[in-house]
Structure formats: structure tokens, C-alpha cells
C-alpha positions in Angstrom: 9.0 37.7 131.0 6.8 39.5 128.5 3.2 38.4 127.0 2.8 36.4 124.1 2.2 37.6 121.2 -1.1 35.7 121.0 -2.5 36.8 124.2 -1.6 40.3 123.0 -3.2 39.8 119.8 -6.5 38.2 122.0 -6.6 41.3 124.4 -6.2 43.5 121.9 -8.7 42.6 119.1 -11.2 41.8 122.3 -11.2 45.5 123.0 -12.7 46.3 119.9 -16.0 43.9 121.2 -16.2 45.8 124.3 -19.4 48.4 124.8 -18.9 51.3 122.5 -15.8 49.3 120.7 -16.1 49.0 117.0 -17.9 45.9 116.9 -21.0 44.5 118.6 -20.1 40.9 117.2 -18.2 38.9 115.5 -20.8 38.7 112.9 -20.9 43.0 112.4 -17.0 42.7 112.6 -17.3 40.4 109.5 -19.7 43.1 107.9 -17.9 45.3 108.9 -13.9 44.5 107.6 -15.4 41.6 105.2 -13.2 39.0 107.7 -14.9 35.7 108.4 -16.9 35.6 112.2 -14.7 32.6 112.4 -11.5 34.5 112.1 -13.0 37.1 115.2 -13.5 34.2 117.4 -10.3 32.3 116.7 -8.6 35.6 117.3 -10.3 36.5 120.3 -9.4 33.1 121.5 -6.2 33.1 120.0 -4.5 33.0 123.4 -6.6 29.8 124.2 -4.6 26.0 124.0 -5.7 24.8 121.1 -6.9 27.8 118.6 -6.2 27.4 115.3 -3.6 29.9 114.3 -5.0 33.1 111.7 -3.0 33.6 108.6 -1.4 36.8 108.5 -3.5 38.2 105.2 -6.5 38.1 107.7 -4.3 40.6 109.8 -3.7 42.8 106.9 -7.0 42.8 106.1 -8.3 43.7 109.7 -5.9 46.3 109.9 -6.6 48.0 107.2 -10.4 48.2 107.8 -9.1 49.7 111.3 -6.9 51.9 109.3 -3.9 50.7 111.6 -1.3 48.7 110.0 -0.9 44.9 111.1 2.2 45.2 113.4 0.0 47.6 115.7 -2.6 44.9 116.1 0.0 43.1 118.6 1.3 46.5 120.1 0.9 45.9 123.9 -2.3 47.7 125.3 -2.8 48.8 122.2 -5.6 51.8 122.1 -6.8 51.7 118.6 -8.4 55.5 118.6 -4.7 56.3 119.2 -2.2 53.9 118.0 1.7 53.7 118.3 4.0 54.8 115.6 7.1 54.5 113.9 8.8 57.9 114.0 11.4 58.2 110.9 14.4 59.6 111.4 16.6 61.1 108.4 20.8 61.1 108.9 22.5 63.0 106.8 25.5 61.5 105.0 27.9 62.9 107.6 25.6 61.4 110.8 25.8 58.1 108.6 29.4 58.1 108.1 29.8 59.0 111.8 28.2 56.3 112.6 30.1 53.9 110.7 33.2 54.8 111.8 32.1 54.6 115.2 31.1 50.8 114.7 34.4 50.4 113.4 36.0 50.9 116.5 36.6 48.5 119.4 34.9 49.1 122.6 37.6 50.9 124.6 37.6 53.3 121.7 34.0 53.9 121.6 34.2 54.4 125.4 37.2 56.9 124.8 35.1 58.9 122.5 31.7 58.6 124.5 34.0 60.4 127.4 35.2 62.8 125.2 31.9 64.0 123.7 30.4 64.5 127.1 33.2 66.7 127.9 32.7 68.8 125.2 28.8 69.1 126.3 29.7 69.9 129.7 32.8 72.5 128.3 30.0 74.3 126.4 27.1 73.9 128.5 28.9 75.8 131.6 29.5 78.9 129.0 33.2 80.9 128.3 35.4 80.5 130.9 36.8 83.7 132.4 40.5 84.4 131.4 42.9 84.2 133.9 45.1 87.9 134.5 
């Protein structure tokens, strides 16, 4: 079963307290991003029964003093020097109509064509076939 999102959100704001993290405290976090001390510690706790939840405008807010965005503040093992990314990817209006056509199709169909684009991989990927005399 995967984590929590709140005892991601703890272990990952609690790396930013270790030695040589971006903050010594809760109170230079707070000078620091302009967030409460109060908010750090609930956060940093945040996995802990009982913690009162953080509203998400006080994740917006760290984030963008980290110059992160907020969903990366519950990325697993986040490493905040190098954070994850969403990489975009642009379909052309054939690719999008292909792929609504495709969706169209019942399973066995979408199987049948599956099978026959890996044939035509393999048919090119083994290079022109010699002519028989």
C-alpha cells in the first residue's frame, strides 16, 4: 500500500530542517517564506494523530518561496534542489483523432490493431526482404 499523503508531506517538508536544508527553524522558515512557525510545526507533524490539518494557500505559499509548485511538495522522496516534473506532450490533430477512434473501438478491436501495428514494426525493423527468383 502506498504512504499517505500526510506522512509524505511530513518527510518531505522535514528535509528542508535537516543540516545544510533550507531552514534552521521553523522560526527562519517563517522569515524566510513569510508562513507562520506554527504552520512548519503542524506540517512537520502533519503525519502525527491529531495535527491540525494546513490549508492549501499555506502550500502555495511554501511552494512558491521554494520555487516548486505545491503538488511537488507531496511528490514521494521529493529532493527539492531537483524536483519532478510534468513533461508536456503536444499531439497533432492526426495523433488526436487516432486516438479517438481508437477509444471508439471495443477491446477485441483494439487488440486486433495493437497486433497489427507490432507487425508492421517488426516488417520494417528486419529491413527489405530479398525477392524470391
Amino acid at each position: 500500500m502506498s504512504k499517505k499523503l500526510t506522512d509524505i508531506l511530513a518527510e518531505n517538508i522535514g528535509k528542508l530542517f535537516v543540516p545544510g536544508g533550507r531552514f534552521s527553524s521553523n522560526g527562519d522558515a517563517e522569515k524566510k517564506t513569510g508562513v507562520k512557525r506554527s504552520t512548519f510545526d503542524r506540517l512537520r507533524n502533519a503525519n502525527k494523530q491529531g495535527t491540525p490539518v494546513v490549508g492549501v494557500d499555506k502550500l502555495e505559499a511554501i511552494a512558491k518561496s521554494l520555487g516548486v509548485e505545491p503538488w511537488q511538495l507531496i511528490y514521494p522522496d521529493l529532493d527539492i534542489d531537483n524536483p519532478p516534473s510534468v513533461k508536456e506532450i503536444k499531439l497533432s490533430q492526426n495523433q488526436m483523432e487516432l486516438i479517438n477512434i481508437f477509444n471508439r473501438l471495443g477491446r477485441d478491436e483494439q487488440e486486433y490493431i495493437f497486433k497489427k501495428i507490432y507487425s508492421l514494426i517488426d516488417d520494417k525493423s528486419s529491413g527489405p526482404k530479398a525477392e524470391s527468383a
